[in-house]
C-alpha positions as CSV (number, residue, x, y, z in Angstrom):
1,X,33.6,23.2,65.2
2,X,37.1,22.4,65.1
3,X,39.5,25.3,66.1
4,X,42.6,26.8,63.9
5,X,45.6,27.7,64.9
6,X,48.0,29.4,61.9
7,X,45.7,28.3,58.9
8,X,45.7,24.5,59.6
9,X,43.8,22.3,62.4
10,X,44.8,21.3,65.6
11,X,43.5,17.5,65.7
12,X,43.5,16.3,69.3
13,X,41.0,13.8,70.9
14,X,39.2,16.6,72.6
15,X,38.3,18.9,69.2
16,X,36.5,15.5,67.9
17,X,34.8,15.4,71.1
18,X,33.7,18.6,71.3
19,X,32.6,18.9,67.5
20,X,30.2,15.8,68.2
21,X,28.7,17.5,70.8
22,X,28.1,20.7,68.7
23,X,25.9,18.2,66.7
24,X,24.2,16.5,69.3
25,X,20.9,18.7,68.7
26,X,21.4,17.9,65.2
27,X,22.2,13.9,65.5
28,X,18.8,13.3,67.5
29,X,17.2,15.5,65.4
30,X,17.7,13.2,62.5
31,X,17.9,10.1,64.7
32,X,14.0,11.4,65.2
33,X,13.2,12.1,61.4
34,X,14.6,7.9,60.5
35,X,12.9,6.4,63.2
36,X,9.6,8.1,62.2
37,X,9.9,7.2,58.7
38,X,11.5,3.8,59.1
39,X,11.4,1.9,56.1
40,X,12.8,-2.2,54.7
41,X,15.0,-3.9,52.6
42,X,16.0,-2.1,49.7
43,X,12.5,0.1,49.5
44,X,14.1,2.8,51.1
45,X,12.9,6.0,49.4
46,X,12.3,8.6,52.2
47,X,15.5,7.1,53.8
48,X,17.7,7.7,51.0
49,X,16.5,10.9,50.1
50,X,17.0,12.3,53.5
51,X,20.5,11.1,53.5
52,X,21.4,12.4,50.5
53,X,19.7,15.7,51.6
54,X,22.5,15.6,54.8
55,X,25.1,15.0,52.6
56,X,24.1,18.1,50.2
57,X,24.0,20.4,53.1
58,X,27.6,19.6,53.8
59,X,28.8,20.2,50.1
60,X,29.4,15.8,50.0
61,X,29.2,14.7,46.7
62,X,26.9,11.3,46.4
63,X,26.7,8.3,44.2
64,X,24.1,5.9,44.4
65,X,25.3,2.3,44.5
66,X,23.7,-0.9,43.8
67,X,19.4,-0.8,44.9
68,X,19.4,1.9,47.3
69,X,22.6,2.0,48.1
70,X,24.8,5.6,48.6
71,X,28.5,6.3,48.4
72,X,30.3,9.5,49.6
73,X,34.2,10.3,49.9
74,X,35.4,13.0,52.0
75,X,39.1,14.0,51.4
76,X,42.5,14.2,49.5
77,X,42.6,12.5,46.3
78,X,46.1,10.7,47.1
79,X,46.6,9.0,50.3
80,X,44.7,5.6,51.4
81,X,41.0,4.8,52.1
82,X,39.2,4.3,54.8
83,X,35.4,3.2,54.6
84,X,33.0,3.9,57.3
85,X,29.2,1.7,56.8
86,X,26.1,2.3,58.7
87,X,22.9,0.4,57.5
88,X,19.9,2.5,57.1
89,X,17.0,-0.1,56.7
90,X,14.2,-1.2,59.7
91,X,12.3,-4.2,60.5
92,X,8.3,-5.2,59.5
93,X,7.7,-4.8,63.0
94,X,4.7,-3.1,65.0
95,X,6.4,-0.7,66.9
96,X,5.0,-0.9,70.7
97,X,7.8,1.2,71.8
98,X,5.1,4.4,73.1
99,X,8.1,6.7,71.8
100,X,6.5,10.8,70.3
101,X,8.4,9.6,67.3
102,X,7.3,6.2,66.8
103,X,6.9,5.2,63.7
104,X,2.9,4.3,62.4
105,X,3.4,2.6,59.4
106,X,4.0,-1.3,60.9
107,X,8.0,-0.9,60.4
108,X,10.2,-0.4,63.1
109,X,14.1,0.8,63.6
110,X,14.4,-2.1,66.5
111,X,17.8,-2.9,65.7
112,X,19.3,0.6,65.6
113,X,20.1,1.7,62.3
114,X,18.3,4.9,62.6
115,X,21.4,5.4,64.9
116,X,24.2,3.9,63.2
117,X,22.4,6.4,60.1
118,X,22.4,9.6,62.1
119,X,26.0,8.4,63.8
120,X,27.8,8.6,60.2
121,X,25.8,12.2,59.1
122,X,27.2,13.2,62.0
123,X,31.1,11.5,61.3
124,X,30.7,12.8,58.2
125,X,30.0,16.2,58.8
126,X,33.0,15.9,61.2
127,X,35.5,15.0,58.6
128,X,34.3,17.5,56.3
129,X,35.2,19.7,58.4
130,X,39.2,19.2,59.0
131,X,38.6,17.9,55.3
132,X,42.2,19.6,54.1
133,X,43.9,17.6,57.0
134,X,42.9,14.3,56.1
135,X,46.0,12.4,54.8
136,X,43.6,10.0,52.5
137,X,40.3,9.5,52.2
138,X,36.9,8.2,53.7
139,X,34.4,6.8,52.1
140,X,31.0,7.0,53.7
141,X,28.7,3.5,52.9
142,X,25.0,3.9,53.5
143,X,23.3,0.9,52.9
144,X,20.4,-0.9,52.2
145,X,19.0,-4.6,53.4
146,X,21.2,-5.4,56.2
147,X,18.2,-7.4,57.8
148,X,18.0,-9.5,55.0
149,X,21.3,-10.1,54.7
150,X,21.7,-8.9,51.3
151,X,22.2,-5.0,50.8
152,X,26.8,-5.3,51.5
153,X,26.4,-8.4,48.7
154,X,24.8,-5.8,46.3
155,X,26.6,-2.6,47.2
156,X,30.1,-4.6,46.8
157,X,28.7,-6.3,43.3
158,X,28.3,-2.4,42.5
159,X,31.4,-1.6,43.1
160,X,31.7,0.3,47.1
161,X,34.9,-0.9,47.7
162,X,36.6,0.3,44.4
163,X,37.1,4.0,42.7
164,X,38.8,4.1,45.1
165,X,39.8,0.9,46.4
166,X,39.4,0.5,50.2
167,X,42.2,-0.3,52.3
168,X,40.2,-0.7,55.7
169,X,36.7,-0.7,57.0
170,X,34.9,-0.1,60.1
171,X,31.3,-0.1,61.2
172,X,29.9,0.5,64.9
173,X,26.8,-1.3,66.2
174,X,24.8,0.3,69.4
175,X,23.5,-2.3,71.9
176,X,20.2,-2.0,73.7
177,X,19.6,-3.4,77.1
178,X,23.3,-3.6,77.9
179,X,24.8,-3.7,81.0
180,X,27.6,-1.4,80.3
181,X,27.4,2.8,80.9
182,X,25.7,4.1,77.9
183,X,28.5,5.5,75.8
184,X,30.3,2.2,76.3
185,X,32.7,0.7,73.7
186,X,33.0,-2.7,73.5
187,X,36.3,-3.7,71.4
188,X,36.2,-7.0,69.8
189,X,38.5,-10.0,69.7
190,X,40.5,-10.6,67.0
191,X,38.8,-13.2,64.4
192,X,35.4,-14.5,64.4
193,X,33.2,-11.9,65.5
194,X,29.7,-12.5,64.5
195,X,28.1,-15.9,63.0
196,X,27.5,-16.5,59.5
197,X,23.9,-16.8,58.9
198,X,21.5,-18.2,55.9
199,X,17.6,-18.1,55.5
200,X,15.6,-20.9,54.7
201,X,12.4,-22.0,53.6
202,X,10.9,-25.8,53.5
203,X,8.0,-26.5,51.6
204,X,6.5,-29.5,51.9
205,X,3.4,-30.8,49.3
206,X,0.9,-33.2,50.3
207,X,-2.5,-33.9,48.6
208,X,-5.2,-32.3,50.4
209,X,-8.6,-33.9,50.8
210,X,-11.8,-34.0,53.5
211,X,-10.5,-33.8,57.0
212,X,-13.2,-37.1,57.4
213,X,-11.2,-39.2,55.0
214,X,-7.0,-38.4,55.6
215,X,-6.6,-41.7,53.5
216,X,-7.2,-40.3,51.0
217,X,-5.0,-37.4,51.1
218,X,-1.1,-37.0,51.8
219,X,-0.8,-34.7,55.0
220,X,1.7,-32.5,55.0
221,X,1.2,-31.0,58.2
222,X,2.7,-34.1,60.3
223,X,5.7,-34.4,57.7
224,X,6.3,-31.0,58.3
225,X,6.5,-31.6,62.4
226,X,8.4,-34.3,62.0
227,X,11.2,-32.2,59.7
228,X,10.9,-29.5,62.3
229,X,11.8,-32.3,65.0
230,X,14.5,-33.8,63.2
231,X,16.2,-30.9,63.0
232,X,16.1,-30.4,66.0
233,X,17.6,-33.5,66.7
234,X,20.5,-32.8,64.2
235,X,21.5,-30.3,66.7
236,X,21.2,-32.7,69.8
237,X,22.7,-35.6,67.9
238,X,25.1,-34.4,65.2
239,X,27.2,-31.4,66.6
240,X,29.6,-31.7,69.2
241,X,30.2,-29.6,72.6
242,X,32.7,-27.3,70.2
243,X,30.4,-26.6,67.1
244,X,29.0,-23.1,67.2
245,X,25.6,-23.0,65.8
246,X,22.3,-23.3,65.9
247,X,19.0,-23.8,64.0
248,X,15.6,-21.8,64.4
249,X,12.4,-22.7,62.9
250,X,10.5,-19.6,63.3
251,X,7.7,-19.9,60.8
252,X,5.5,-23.0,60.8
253,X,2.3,-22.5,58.4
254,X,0.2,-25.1,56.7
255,X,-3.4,-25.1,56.2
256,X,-6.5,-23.2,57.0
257,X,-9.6,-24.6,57.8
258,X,-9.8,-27.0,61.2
259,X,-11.7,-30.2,58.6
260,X,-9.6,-30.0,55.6
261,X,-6.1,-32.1,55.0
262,X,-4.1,-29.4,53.9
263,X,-2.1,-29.3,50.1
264,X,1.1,-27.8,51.6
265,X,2.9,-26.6,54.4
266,X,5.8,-24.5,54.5
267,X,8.6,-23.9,57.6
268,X,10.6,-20.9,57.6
269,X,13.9,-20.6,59.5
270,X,17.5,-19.7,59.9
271,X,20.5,-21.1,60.4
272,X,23.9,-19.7,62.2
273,X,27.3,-20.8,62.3
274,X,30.8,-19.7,63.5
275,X,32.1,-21.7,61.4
276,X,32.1,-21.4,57.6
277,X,32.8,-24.9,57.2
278,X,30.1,-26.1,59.7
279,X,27.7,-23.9,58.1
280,X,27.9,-25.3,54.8
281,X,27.8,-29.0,56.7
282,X,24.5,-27.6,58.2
283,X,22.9,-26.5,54.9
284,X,23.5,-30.0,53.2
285,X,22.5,-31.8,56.5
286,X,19.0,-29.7,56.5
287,X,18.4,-30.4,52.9
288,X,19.2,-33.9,53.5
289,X,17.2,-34.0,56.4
290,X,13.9,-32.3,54.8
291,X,14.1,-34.8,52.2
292,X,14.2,-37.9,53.9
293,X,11.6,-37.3,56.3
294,X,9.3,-35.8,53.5
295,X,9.5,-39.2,52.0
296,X,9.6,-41.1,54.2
297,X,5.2,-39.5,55.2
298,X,5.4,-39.6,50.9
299,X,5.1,-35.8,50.6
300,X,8.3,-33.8,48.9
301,X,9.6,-31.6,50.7
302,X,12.1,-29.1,48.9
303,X,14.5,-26.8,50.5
304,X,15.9,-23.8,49.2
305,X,18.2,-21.3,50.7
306,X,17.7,-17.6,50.7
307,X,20.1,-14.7,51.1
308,X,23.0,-15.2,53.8
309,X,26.6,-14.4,55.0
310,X,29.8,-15.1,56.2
311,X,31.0,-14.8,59.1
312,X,32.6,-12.0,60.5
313,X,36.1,-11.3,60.4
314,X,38.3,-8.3,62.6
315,X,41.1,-7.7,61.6
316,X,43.3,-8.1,64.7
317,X,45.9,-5.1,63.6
318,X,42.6,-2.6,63.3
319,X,41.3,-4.3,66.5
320,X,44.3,-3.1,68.1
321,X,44.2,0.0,66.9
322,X,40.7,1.2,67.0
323,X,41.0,0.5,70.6
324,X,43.9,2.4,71.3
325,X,42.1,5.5,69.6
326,X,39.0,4.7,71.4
327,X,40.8,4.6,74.6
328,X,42.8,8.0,73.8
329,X,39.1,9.7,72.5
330,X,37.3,8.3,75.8
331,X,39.6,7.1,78.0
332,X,40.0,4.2,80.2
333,X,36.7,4.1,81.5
334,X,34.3,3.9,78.3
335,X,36.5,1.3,76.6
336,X,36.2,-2.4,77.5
337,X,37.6,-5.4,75.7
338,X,34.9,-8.4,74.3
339,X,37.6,-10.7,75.9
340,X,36.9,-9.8,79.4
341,X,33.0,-10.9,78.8
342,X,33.9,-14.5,78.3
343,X,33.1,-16.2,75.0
344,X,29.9,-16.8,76.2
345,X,28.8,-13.8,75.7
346,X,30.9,-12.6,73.0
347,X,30.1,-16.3,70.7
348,X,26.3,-14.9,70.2
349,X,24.0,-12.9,68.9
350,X,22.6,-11.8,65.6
351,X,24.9,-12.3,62.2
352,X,26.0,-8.9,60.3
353,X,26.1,-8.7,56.1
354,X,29.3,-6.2,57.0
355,X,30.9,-10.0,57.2
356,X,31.3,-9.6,53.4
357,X,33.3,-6.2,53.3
358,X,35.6,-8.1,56.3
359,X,36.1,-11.0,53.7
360,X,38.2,-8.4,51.3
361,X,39.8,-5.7,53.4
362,X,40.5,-5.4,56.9
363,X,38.1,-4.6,58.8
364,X,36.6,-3.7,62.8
365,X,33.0,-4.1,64.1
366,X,32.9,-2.2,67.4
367,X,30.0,-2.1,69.6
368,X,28.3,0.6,71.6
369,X,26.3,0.3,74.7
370,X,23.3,2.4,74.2
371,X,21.3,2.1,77.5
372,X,21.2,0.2,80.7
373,X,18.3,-2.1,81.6
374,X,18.1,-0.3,85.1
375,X,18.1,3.0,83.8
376,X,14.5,1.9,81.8
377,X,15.7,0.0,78.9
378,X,15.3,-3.5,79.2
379,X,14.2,-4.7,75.9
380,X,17.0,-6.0,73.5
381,X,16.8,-5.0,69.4
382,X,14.0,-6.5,67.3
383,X,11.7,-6.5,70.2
384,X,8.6,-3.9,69.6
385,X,9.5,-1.8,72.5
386,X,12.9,-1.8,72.7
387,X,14.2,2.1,73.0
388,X,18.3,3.4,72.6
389,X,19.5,6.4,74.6
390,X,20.1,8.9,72.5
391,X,23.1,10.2,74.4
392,X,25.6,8.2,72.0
393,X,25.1,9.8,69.5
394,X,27.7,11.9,69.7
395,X,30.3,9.5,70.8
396,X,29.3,6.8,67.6
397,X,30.4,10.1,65.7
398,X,33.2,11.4,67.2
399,X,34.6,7.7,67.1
400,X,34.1,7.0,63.6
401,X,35.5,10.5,62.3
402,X,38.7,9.8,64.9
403,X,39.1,6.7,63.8
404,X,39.0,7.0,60.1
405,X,41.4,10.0,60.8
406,X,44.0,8.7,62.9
407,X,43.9,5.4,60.6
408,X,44.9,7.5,57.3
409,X,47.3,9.4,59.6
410,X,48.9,5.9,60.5
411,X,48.6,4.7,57.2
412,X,49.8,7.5,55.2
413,X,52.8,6.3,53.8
């Protein structure tokens, strides 16, 4: 708990700290109860009622928002606000993780969010507490379908960041396999910090027939090789050394018996930018593409685009500062700065629907290192036995609460 002194709090660095670790029991307690019951998309039932189960304990008035979607403000109704997001959805994966807590039903928390959910309980339960000395407000944002790229797009259609209006945002992403201390921060750099992403799906018709008389038939199998190899060759051919991004065909299905021309095939991929412009060049290149070559082996091949998102924008004034309270809240020696990675490692991995909140108010993604390959966990999110040490819990909470705090205390005026 955080100590009085004369009625009011004492905020320092070191009451956050030592609140968080109060709750460490608690945070892996419900870390435990998500990653059981992990669940997709926007069918989050269980999820949702647990959540809002936390949030009733601690005397935190809920709203639901958009499909699945829960809003919560702690704090003073004048003063600025301050959102805090953590995704709660999981991934249809098998989990092969050999965890007691594994979950049995064929989804799996492989990317974290189990954590980032049991990381802002556990803010939240903070900020409840010093409540009265918040100059402003924080508004807690549990949501839905990050995987799919679609749950911020909803919960902002449905009105997150109004009633009341946000004025600056922050979410906190733990990093498995890293090769950073667990309990690492990783600050970002100012701009660009995660791709902007779409999904997409080719299908391609033929005519099926008698494997014995392909003449017959239009076989949409081979169009659909050839697509996947011209797009691949878009990427060889038609971006430069400087153009961040990258296609992946990661579905390929067509057919199902060995003697039979197939009616259809259908490829299934994704596409990543760091560029907004290049993206949309990449969309219209891979419909173009598609097209051609599907008439060209005179099948029609269609392309449509699925959900998506921007990219990623810090804010470099809340970079700045959510590094200088991370550095007073951990020091020195649990802080590090994306820029002294090299681009090549902070220009990649996966895209981040929080991109859409950073397109209206400013706005940090931080990063936590949540276990070290030689200390057993090797395997990097979405694989089926990747594992997160538990241990940072309590420092994804303490950051967010100090954060949000010392930002309204900044920004009171």
């Amino acid at each position: 708990m955080l100590r009085k002194s004369d009625g009011i709090y004492n905020m320092t660095p070191t009451d956050f700290l030592k609140s968080a670790q109060a709750l460490e029991g608690e945070l892996i307690e419900n870390r435990r109860w998500l990653h059981a019951h992990a669940e997709t998309e926007f069918d989050l039932t269980e999820t949702t009622a647990f959540v809002k189960e936390r949030l009733e304990e601690i005397c935190c008035e809920y709203t639901d928002c958009g499909k699945c979607g829960i809003s919560a403000v702690i704090g003073k109704p004048e003063g600025k606000t301050f959102l805090l997001r953590a995704d709660m959805d999981a991934l249809p994966i098998n989990e092969e993780s050999g965890l007691d807590f594994s979950c049995q039903q064929g989804k799996m928390h492989a990317c974290g969010h189990d954590m980032h959910t049991a990381m802002l309980l556990g803010a939240a339960k903070i900020l409840k507490q010093c409540e009265n000395e918040l100059a402003g407000k924080v508004k807690l944002m549990f949501q839905p379908a990050e995987e799919t790229l679609s749950g911020a797009k909803n919960m902002i259609e449905n009105g997150i960041l109004k009633n009341p209006s946000v004025d600056g945002a922050m979410m906190l992403h733990v990093m498995a396999g890293f090769p950073l201390k667990a309990g690492t921060v990783i600050i970002p750099e100012a701009g660009v910090g995660a791709p902007a992403a779409d999904y997409f799906t080719i299908n391609v018709q033929g005519k099926g027939c008698h494997g014995s008389t392909p003449h017959l038939g239009i076989d949409p199998i081979t169009a659909a090789a050839h697509i996947l190899i011209a797009l691949q060759e878009f990427s060889a051919r038609e971006m430069g050394v400087t153009d961040e991004g990258i296609i992946t065909i990661g579905s390929f299905q067509g057919g199902s018996a060995g003697n039979v021309i197939a009616d259809t095939a259908v490829l299934q991929g994704t596409l990543r930018a760091f560029d907004d412009n290049l993206r949309q060049n990449m969309k219209k290149r891979i419909a173009e593409i598609a097209e051609s070559v599907g008439n060209a082996f005179r099948t029609k091949a269609c392309v449509s685009f699925g959900s998506g998102c921007p990219t990623l924008e810090n804010n470099g004034d809340l970079v700045e500062f959510t590094e200088k309270t991370a550095r007073d809240l951990l020091g020195d020696g649990l802080v590090v700065n994306a820029s002294s990675f090299g681009s090549e490692n902070t220009h990649k991995g996966g895209s981040e629907d929080f991109s859409y909140i950073t397109k209206e108010v400013p706005s940090v993604m931080v990063a936590l290192a949540s276990g070290e390959p030689e200390k057993g966990y090797k395997y990097h999110q979405h694989h089926p036995k990747v594992s997160f040490d538990e241990s940072v819990l309590k420092i994804g909470s303490a950051l967010m609460a100090f954060n949000a705090f010392e930002w309204l205390k900044e920004n009171k005026n």
